[in-house]
Structure formats: structure tokens, C-alpha cells
C-alpha positions as CSV (number, residue, x, y, z in Angstrom):
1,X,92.8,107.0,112.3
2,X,91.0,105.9,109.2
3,X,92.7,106.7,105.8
4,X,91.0,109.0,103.5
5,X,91.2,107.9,99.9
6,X,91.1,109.9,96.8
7,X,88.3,108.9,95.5
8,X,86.2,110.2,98.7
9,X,87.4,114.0,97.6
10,X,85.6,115.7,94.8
11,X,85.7,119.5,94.3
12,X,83.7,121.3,96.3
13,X,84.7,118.7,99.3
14,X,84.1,121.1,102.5
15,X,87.2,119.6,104.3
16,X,90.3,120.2,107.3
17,X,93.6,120.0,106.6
18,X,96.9,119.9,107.8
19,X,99.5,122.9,106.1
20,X,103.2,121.7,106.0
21,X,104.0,124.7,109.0
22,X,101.6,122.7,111.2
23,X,102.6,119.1,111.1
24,X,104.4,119.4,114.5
25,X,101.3,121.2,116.3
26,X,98.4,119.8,114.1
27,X,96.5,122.4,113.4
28,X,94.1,122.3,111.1
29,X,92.3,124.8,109.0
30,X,89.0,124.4,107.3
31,X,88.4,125.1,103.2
32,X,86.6,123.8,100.5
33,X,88.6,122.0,97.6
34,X,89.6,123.7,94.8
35,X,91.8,120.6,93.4
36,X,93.2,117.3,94.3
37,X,97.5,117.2,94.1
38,X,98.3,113.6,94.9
39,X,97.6,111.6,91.8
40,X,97.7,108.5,93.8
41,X,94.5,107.0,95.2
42,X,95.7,107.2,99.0
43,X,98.5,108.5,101.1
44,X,99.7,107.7,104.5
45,X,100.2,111.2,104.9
46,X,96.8,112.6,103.5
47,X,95.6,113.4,100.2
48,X,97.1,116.8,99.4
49,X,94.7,119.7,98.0
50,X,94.5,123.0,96.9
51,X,92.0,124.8,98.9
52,X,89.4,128.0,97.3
53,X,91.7,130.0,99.5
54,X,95.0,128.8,97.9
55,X,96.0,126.9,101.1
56,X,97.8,123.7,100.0
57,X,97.7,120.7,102.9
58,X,96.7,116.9,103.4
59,X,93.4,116.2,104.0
60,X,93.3,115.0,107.6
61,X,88.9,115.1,108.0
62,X,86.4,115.5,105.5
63,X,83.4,117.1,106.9
């Protein structure tokens, strides 16, 4: 999988993510991106954001 970097994520980013709950199953809910947590440029992980909806997760696809 490629790695998503920080830099490819604005505000406004229509995007999936992964929520902490779901790491074992992988499911992935859809949000736009309200603002960016990780301060570094990448993460092996996933970039973790703040969704409009207040869901926090790591960005696994931006759409």
C-alpha cells in the first residue's frame, strides 16, 4: 500500500479512515477533514485527522 504523506492532506480533504475500534476489522468510514494531528510528515500507521464529524482516525485512502 502506498504511504499517504502529510503534505497530500489539506482541510477540506474528502477522505477514509481507519478509527482506533476498527484496526482489527478495517473498517473504514468516510469524512472530510477538519484538521491534521500527526505533526510529522508521514506515518507508517496513517496520518491521523480530525474529521467535520469529530471522528479521529488515520487516513488510510484519500478520495
Amino acid at each position: 500500500m502506498t504511504r499517504i504523506n502529510r503534505k497530500d492532506i489539506n482541510s477540506g480533504t474528502r477522505v477514509q479512515v481507519v478509527q482506533k475500534q476498527d484496526q482489527n476489522s478495517g473498517k473504514l468510514t468516510e469524512g472530510i477533514v477538519d484538521s491534521i494531528l500527526t505533526k510529522s510528515s508521514s506515518h507508517p500507521h496513517g496520518i491521523k485527522v480530525r474529521l467535520t464529524s469529530g471522528i479521529v482516525g488515520r487516513v488510510k485512502k484519500i478520495l
